[in-house]
C-alpha positions as CSV (number, residue, x, y, z in Angstrom):
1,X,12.1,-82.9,-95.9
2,X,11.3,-82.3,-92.5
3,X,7.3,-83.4,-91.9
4,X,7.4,-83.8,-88.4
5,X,9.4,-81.5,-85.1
6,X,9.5,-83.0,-81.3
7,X,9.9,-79.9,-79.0
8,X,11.7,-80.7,-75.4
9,X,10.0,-77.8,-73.2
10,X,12.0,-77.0,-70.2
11,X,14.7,-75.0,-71.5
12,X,13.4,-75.2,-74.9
13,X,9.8,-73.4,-74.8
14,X,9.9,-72.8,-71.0
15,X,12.7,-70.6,-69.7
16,X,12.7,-73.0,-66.4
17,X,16.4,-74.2,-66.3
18,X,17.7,-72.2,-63.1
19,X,14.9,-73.0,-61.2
20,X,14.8,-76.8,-62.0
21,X,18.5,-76.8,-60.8
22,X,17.7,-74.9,-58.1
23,X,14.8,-76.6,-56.7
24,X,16.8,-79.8,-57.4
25,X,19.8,-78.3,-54.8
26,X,17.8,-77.2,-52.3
27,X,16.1,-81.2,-52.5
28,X,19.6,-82.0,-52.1
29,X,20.7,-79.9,-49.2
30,X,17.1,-81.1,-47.1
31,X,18.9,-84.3,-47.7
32,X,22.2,-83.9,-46.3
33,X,24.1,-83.1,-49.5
34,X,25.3,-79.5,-50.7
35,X,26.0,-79.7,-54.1
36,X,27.4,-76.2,-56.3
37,X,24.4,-75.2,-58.3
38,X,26.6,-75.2,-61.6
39,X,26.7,-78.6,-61.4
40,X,23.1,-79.1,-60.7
41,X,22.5,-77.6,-63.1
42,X,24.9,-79.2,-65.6
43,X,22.0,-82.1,-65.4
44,X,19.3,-80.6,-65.6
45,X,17.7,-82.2,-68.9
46,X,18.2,-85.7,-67.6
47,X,14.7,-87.2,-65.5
48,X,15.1,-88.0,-62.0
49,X,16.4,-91.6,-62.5
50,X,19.5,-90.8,-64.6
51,X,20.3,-87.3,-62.6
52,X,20.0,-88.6,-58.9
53,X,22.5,-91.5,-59.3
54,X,25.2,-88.6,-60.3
55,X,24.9,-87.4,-56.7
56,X,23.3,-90.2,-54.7
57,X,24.3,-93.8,-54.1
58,X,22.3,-96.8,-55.0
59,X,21.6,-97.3,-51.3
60,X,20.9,-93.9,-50.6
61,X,18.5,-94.1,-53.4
62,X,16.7,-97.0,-51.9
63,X,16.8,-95.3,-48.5
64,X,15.0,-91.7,-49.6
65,X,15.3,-91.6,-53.1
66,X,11.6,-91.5,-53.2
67,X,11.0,-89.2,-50.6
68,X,13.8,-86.5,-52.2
69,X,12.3,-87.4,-55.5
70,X,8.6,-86.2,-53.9
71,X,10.1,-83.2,-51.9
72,X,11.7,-81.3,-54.8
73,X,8.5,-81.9,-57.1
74,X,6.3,-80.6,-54.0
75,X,9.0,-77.8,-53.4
76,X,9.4,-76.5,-57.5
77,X,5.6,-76.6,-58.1
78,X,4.9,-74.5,-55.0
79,X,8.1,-71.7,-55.1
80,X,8.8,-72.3,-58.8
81,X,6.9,-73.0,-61.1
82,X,4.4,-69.6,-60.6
83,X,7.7,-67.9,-61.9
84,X,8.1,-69.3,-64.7
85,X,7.4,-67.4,-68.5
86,X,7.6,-68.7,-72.1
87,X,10.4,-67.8,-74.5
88,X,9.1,-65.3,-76.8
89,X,6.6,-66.5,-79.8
90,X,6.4,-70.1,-78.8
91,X,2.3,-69.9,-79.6
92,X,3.7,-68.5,-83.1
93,X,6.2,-70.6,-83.8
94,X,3.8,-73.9,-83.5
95,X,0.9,-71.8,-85.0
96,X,3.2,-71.2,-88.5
97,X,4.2,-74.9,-88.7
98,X,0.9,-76.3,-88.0
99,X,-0.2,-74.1,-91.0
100,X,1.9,-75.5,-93.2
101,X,1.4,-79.0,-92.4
102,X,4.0,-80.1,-90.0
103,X,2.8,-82.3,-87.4
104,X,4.1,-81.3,-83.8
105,X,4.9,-83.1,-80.7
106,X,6.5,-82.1,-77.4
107,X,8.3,-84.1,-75.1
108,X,8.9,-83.8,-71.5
109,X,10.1,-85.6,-68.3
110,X,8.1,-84.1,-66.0
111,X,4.9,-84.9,-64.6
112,X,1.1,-84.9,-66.6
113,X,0.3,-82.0,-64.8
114,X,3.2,-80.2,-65.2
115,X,3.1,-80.6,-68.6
116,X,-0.4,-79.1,-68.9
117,X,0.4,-76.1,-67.1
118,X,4.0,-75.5,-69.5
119,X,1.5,-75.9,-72.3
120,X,-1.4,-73.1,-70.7
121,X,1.6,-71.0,-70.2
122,X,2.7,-71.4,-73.5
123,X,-0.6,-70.8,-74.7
124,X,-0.2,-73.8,-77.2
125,X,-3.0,-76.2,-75.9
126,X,-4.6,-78.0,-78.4
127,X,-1.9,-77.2,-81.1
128,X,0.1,-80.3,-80.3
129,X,-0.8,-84.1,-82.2
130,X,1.7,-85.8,-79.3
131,X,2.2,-85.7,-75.9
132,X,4.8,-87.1,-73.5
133,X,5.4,-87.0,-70.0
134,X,7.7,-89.3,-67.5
135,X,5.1,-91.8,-67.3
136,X,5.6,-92.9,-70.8
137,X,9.0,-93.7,-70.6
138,X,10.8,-96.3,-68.8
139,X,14.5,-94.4,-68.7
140,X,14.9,-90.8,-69.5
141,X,17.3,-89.0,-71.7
142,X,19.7,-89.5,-72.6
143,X,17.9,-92.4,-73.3
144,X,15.1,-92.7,-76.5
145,X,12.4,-93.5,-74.4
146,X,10.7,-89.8,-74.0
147,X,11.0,-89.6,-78.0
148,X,10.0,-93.0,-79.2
149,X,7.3,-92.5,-77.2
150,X,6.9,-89.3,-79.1
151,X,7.1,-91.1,-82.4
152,X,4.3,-93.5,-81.5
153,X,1.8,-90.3,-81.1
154,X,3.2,-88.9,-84.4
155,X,2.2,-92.7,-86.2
156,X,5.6,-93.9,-86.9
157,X,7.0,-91.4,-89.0
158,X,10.5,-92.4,-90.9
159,X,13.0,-90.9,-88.8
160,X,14.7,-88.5,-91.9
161,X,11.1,-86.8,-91.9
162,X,11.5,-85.8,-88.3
163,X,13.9,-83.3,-86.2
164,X,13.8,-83.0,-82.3
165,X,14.3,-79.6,-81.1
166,X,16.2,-78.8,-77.3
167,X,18.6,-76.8,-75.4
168,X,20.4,-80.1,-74.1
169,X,23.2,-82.4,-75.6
170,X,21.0,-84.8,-73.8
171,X,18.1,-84.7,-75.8
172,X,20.7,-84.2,-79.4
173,X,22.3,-87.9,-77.9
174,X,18.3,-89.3,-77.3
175,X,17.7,-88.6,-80.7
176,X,20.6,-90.2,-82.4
177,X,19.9,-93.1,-80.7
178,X,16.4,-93.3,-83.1
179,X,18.2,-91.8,-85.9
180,X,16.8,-88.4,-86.1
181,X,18.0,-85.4,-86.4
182,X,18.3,-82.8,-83.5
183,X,18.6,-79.1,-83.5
184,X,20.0,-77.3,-80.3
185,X,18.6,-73.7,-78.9
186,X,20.5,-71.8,-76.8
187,X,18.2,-70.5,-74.7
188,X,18.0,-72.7,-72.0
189,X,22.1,-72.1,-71.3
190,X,24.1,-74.7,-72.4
191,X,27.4,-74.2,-74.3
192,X,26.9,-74.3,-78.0
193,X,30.3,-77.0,-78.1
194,X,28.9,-78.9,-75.9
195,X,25.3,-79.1,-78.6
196,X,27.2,-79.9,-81.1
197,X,29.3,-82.4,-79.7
198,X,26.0,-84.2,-79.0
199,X,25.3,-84.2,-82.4
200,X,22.6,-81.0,-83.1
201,X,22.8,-80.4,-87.1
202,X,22.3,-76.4,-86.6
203,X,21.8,-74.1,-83.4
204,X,19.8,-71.4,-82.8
205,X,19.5,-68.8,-80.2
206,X,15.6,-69.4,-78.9
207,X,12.6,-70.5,-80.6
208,X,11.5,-66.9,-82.1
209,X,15.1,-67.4,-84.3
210,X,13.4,-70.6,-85.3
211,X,10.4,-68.7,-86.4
212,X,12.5,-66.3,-88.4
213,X,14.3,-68.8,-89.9
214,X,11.5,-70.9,-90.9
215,X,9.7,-67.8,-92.2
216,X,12.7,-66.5,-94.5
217,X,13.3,-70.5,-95.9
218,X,10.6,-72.8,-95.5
219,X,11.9,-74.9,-97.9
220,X,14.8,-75.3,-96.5
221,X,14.4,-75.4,-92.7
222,X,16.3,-76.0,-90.7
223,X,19.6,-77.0,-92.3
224,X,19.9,-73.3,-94.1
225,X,23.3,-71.7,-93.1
226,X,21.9,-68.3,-92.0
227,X,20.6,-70.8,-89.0
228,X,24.0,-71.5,-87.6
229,X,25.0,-69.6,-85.1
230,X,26.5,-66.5,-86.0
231,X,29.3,-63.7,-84.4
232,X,26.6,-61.2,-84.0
233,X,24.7,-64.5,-81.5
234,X,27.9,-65.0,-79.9
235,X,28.2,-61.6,-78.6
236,X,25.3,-61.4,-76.9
């Protein structure tokens, strides 16, 4: 039985994927390289140090990797992130498992501070029992790092009493890596083959499905059938 659920947050609880991708390509462009923003944003997901080398060389890295790194941050946080808004019933969603005794965590590649204002935004401060940010992890996804890091504020947990939740196949192939299970939303824009290529159990459309699922089956969530993606979904 699931005890435990690891939230990603942009994408997942943050509807933030265009303008991460966007703030990433305009970085890109102040650096002398135009990039298609579909591909941007096929990254986004990934930290800095796995999605730069897709577009960069090593020894363009060494030579302004930094500096890039520092001007999109300055640049998102400044034009961006004032624009950014919650998926609907986030607060609820974490409020209804906290009440029945799930312990939450969310984890994130971005920066300490960014993570604070996603969770002000979310209105869910206080309601987490783990936190994680790029600064606990050596490698970011799809490498484990973010969520063992994750597990370590949970206390260890057995990995069959924990799912990870996200919109990427990045952070479904981080969590097989530890052996836990992954769920996929939909609402930060990747293709649903692609989620369940990476290995994502079920797939939702956003986190107030996940609500309704969890409401109708608690017992069962989230491995019920109604929480596969349906034709009425698709056709949206």
């Amino acid at each position: 039985m699931v005890q435990n659920v690891i939230f990603d947050v942009d994408g997942t609880l943050v509807d933030s994927v265009d303008e991460h991708a966007e703030a990433w390509r305009r970085a890109f462009l102040e650096f002398g390289r135009d990039v298609p923003f579909a591909h941007v944003r096929s990254q986004i997901g990934k930290g800095a140090d796995q999605l730069l080398p897709v577009f960069f060389t090593e020894d363009e890295l060494e030579k302004f990797g930094q500096e890039l790194e520092d001007y999109r941050s300055t640049l998102f946080q400044r034009e961006f992130m004032p624009k950014l808004r919650p998926f609907p019933e986030v607060r609820e969603l974490f409020q209804r498992l906290r009440a029945d005794g799930m312990r939450v965590a969310v984890a994130s590649s971005c920066k300490d501070e960014e993570l604070e204002r996603y969770l002000r935004l979310c209105r869910i401060e206080g309601m987490t029992d783990g936190e994680t940010t790029k600064d606990d992890a050596t490698k970011s996804k799809p490498h484990p790092d973010i969520f063992s890091a994750a597990l370590e504020r949970l206390g260890r947990p057995q990995p069959h009493t924990v799912v990870v939740v996200g919109d990427t196949p990045y952070d479904a192939l981080a969590a097989g890596k530890l052996g836990i299970m992954s769920v996929g939303v939909r609402c930060g824009g990747f293709p649903e083959d692609d989620l369940r290529t990476a290995g994502c159990r079920a797939i939702y459309q956003d986190p107030a499905q996940l609500l309704a699922q969890y409401e109708s089956a608690p017992d069962t969530w989230p491995w019920t059938a109604e929480s596969l993606t349906s034709k009425d979904d698709e056709s949206r």
